[in-house]
N, C-alpha and C positions, 0 to 999 in steps of 0.2 A: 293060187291066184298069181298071175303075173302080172305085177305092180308094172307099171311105166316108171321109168328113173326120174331119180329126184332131180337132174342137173336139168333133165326138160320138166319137170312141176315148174321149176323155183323160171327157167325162160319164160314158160308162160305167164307166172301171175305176175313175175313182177317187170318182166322185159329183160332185152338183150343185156343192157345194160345202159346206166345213169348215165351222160356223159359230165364227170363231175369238174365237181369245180377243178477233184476228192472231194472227199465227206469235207462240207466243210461247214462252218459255223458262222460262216458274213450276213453281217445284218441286210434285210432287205433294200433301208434304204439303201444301203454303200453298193449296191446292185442297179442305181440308178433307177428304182420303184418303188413304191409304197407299197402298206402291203391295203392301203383301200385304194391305192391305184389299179393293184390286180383285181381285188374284189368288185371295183365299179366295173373293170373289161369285164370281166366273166360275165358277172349279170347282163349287161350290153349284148354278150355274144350269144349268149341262148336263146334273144331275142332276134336276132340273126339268123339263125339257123334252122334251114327248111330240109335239106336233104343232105344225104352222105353216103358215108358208107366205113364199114368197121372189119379188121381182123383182130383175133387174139388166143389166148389161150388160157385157161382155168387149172390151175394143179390144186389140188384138194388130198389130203392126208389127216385122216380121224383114227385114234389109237383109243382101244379099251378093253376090258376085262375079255372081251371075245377076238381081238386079233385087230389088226390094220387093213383097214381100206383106203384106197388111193384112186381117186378120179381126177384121168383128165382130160380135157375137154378143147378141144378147138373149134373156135367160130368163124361165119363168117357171116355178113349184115349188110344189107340195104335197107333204107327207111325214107321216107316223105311222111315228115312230122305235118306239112300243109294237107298231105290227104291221109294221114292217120293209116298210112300203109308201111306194111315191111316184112322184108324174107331175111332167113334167119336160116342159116347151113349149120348144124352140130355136128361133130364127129367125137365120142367119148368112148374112153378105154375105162373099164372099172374092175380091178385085182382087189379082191379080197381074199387073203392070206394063200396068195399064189391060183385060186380058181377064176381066171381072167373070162369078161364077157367085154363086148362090142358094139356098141350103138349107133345108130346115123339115122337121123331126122331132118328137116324140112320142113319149116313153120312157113306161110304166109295168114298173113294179118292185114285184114281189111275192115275196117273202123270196130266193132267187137265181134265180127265173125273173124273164128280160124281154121285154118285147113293144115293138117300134120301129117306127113308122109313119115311112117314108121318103120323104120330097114331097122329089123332085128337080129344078129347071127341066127341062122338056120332054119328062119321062117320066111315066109311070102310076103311082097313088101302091101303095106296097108295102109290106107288112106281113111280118114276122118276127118269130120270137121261140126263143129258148137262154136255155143255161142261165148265169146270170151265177158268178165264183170265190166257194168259198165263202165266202173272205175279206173278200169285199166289202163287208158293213157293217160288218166290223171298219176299215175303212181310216177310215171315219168319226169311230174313238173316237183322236182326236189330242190328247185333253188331256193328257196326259204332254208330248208335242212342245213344246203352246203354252204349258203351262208352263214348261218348262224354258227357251224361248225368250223370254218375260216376264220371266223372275228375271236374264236377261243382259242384257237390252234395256237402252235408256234410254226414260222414259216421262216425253213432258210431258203433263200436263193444261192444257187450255186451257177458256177461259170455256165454262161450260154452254149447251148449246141445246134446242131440242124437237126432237122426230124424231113427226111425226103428233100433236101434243099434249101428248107424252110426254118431261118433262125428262131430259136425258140429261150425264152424264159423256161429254167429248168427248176422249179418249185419243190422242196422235199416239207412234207407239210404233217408235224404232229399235231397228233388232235387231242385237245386237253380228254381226258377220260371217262371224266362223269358225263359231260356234254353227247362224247360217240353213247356211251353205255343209253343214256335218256332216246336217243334219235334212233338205235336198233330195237330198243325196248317197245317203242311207241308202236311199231310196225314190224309185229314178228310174222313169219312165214305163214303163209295160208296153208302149204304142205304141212306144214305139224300141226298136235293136235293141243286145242288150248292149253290142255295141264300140261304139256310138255317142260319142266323145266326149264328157263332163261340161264344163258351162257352169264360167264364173266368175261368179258374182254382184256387179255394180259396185255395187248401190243397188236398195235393199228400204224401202219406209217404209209401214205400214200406219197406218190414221186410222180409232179403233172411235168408237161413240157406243153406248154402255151406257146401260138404263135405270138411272134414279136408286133405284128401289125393288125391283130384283131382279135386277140386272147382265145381264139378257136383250141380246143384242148387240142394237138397232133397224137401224144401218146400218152401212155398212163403205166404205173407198175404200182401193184399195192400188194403188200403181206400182212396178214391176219393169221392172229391163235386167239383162240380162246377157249374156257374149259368149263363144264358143266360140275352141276354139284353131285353126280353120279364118279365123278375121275376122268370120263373122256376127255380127251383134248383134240382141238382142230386146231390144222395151220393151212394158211389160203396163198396161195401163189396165181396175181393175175395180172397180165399183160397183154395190154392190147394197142393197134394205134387205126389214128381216124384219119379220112380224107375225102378229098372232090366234095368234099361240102358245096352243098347250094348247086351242084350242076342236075342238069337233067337225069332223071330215071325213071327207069320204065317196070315196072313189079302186075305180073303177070299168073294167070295161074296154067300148068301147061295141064295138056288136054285129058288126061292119066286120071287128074284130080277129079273129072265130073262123078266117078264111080265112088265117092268119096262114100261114108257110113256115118252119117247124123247120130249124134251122142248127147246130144240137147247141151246144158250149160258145163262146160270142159274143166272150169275150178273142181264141178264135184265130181266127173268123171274121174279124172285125175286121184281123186281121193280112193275111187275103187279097183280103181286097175281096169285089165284089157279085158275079164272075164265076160263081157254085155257084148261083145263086136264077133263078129265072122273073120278067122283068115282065108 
């Protein structure tokens, strides 16, 4: 059976991504912000924000009794949170212990239907489309989580930069541990299977850069490990930045897609691979 990769599972159920909330050690205030001054902008700006658009890139590295794998992944995202629309461009490279394969997909998302154009090396490109959970753009609304995750964090502010022109508040934000461990626990991956083992989280440090005039996130950098009670260990490399927020967009399906192949609800399709479709 030829499973569909886990980096478009984990796109689909849980989305492109949350937009979430020298080295140096200066208190927030002495930065001239509180840190429930940032926490009030954040919350303020999600309520703000209707449309955008996102690039970035995902490095993923898992080591274990059977060898290393490394995926990595470049995005690219349109979205109108007002009509619960969005396309999503993947391109992911996946080496496991030197036998490299090549991915490229094409999600559009119209309130829980999707449609995924599947480019696989050395197959016919293939279209699908089911029905996504309804819960699906509720998984989006995480401000509760990243607050409650901010208010135990420790947060240094470090010297301002620009992000495309745009002065920005540069955030380096640890998050107390038990609190991250409690909030990934709560909501583990629909792609694995419940007995699956729960990680431990060694080290989580996310780095925002907030606009100065409407705490709009511009860019993000987060590095994640963490290690199973088997010995593997994961470390997460991800960068991405956001923009044109709130301007117009147009999310379309082009004409390719009407030949699409209905797979009814795509959580559980996903769970069985490609083996049910026509190339």
């Amino acid at each position: 059976m030829k499973a569909i990769p886990l980096l478009l599972i984990i796109s689909l159920t849980l989305g492109f991504m949350a937009v979430a909330c020298g080295s140096s050690n200066t208190s927030i205030e002495s930065a001239g912000i509180t840190k429930e001054k940032l926490i009030d902008g954040l919350m303020v700006s999600r309520i703000d924000i209707k449309t955008g658009q996102a690039e970035g890139n995902d490095v993923f590295t898992a080591e274990g009794s059977h060898g290393t794998l490394t995926m990595r992944a470049d995005y690219k995202c349109i979205f109108d949170w007002s009509q619960s629309q969005m396309k999503l461009n993947q391109s992911r490279t996946i080496n496991f212990n030197g036998y490299v394969e090549i991915y490229n997909n094409t999600i559009y998302v119209f309130g829980t239907m999707a449609y995924i154009l599947i480019q696989d090396e050395g197959l016919p490109d293939l279209w699908i489309y089911g029905e996504l959970p309804e819960s699906y753009w509720s998984r989006w609304e995480t401000v509760d989580q990243e607050i409650e995750l901010l208010y135990s964090s420790k947060i240094n502010i470090l010297p301002m930069e620009e992000v495309a022109g745009t002065p920005c508040y540069v955030a380096e934000i640890i998050p107390d541990m038990d609190t991250l461990q409690e909030i990934l626990n709560s909501a583990p991956l629909p792609s694995l299977p419940e007995e699956s083992p729960q990680s431990t989280v060694d080290r989580f440090i996310f780095k925002r850069w907030f606009a100065q005039d409407n705490f709009f996130t511009l860019k993000i950098h987060d590095e994640f490990d963490s290690t199973y009670p088997d010995g593997k260990t994961f470390h997460d490399v991800q960068d991405y930045t956001y923009h044109d927020y709130n301007k117009n967009v147009s999310i379309q399906l082009p004409p390719e897609a009407k030949k699409a192949q209905y797979v009814g609800a795509l959580d559980k399709f996903l769970e069985q691979g490609l083996d049910s479709v026509t190339y």
